[in-house]
Backbone as CSV, one residue per row, in Angstrom:
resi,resn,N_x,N_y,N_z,CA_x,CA_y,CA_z,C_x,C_y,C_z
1,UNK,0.816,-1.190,0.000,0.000,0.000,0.000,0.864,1.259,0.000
2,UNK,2.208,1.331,0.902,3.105,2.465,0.677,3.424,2.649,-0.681
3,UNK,3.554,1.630,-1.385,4.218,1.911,-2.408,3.515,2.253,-3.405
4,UNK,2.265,1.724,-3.383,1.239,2.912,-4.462,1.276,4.273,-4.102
5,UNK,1.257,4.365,-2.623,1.225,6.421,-2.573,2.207,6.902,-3.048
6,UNK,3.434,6.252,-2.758,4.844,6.842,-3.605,4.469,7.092,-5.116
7,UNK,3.526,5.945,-5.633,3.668,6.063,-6.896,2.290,7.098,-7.830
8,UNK,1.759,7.486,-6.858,0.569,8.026,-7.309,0.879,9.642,-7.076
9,UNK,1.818,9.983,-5.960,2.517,11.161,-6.005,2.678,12.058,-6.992
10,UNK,3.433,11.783,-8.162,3.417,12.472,-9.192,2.324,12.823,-10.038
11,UNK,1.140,11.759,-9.728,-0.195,12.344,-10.784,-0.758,12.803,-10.111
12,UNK,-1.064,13.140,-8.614,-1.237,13.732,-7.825,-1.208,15.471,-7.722
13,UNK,0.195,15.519,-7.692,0.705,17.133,-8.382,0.426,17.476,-9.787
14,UNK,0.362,16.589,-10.825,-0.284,17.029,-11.931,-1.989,17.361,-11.804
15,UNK,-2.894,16.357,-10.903,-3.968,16.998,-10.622,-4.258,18.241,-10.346
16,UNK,-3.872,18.401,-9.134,-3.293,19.337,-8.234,-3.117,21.164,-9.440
17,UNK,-1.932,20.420,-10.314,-1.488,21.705,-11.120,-2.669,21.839,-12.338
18,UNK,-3.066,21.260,-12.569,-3.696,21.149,-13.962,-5.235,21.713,-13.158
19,UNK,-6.130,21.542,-12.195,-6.718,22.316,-11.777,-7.096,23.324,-11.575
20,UNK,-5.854,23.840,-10.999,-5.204,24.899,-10.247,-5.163,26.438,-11.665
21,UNK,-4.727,25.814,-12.387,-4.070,26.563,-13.350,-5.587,26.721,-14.415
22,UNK,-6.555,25.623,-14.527,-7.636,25.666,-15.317,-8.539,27.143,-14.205
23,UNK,-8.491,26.883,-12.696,-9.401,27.472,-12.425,-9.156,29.014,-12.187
24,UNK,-7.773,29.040,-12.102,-7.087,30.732,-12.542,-7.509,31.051,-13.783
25,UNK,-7.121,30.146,-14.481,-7.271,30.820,-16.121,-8.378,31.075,-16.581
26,UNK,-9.640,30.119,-16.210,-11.218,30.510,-16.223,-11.641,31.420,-15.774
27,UNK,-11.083,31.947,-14.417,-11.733,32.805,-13.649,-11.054,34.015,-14.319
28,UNK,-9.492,34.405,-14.553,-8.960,35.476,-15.241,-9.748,35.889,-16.288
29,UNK,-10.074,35.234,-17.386,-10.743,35.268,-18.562,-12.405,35.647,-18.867
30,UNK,-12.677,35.411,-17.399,-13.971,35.559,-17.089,-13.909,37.520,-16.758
31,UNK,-12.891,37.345,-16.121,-12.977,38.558,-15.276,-12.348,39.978,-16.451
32,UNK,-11.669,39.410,-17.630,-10.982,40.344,-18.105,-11.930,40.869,-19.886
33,UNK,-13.082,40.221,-19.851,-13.910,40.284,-20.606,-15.263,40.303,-20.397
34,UNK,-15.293,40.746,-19.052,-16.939,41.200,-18.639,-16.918,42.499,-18.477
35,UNK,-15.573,43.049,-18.699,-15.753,44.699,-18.357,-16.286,45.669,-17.827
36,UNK,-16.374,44.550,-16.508,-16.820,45.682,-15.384,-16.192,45.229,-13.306
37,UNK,-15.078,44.370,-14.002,-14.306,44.375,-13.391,-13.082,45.390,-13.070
38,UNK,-12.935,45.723,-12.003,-11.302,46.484,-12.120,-9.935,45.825,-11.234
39,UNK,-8.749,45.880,-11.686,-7.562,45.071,-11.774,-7.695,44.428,-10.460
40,UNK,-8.067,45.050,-8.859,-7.908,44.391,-7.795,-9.004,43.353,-7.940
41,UNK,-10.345,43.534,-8.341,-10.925,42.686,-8.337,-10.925,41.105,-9.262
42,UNK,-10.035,41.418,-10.463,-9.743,40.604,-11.243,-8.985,39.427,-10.457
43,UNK,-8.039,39.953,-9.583,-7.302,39.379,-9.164,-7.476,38.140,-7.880
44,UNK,-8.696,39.084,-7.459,-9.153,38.246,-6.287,-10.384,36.837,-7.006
45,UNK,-10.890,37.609,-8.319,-11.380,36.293,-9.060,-10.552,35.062,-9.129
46,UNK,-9.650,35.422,-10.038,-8.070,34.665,-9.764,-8.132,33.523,-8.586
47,UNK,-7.697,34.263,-7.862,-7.611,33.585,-6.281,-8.368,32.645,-6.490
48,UNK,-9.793,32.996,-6.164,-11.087,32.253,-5.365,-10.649,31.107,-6.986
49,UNK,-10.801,31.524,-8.555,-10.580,30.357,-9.032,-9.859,29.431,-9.167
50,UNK,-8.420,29.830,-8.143,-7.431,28.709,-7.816,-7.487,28.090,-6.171
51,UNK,-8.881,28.651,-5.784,-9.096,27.887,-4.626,-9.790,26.840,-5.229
52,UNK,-11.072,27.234,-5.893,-11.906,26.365,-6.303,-11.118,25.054,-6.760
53,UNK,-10.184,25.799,-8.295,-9.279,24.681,-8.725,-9.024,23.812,-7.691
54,UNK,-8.068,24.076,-6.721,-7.412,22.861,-5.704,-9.162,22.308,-4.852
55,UNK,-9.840,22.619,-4.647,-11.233,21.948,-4.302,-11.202,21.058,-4.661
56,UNK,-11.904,21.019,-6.058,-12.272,20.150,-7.035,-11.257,19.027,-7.366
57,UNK,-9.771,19.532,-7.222,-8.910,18.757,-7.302,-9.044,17.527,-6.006
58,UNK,-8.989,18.293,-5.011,-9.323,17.605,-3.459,-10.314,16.343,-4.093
59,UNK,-11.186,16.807,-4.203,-12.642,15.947,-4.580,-12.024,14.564,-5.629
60,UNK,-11.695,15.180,-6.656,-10.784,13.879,-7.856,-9.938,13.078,-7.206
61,UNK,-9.205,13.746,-6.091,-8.435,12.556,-5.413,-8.741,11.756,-4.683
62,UNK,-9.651,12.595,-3.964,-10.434,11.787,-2.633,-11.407,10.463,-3.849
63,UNK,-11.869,10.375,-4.692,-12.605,9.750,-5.647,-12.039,8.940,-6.048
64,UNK,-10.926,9.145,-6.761,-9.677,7.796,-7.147,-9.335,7.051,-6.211
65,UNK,-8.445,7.787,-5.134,-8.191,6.558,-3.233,-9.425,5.659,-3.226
66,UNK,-10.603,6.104,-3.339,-11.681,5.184,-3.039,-11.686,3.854,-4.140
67,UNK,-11.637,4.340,-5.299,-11.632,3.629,-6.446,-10.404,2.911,-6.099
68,UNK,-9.038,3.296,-5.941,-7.894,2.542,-5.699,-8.460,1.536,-4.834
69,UNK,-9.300,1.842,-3.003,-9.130,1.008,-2.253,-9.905,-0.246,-2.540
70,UNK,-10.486,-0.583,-3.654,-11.561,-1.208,-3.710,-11.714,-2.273,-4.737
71,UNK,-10.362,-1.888,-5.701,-9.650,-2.911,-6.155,-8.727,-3.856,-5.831
């Protein structure tokens, strides 16, 4: 069992990044073409969409472990 977490580590951080980076970039894009945002607020979109990102990420992992434990 250790040795699957070692090995699941690395797709882990790709979850993790690939999230992370979708839910910045959604939320930036959102925020920089509704034009009625201004720069501080853009930014805090940002944020909250790289919280969300790692959320959702949370959720995909917690979903796979289960799926892992059950095979």
């Amino acid at each position: 069992m250790n040795n699957w977490k070692n090995s699941f580590t690395p797709a882990r951080k790709l979850l993790y990044c690939g999230f992370l980076i979708f839910g910045g970039t959604l939320c930036g894009i959102y925020g920089f073409t509704a034009n009625r945002f201004r720069t501080d607020e853009i930014i805090f979109l940002i944020i909250g969409g790289i919280v969300a990102g790692i959320s959702l990420a949370m959720i995909f992992c917690g979903i796979i472990s289960l799926i892992k434990e059950k095979e």
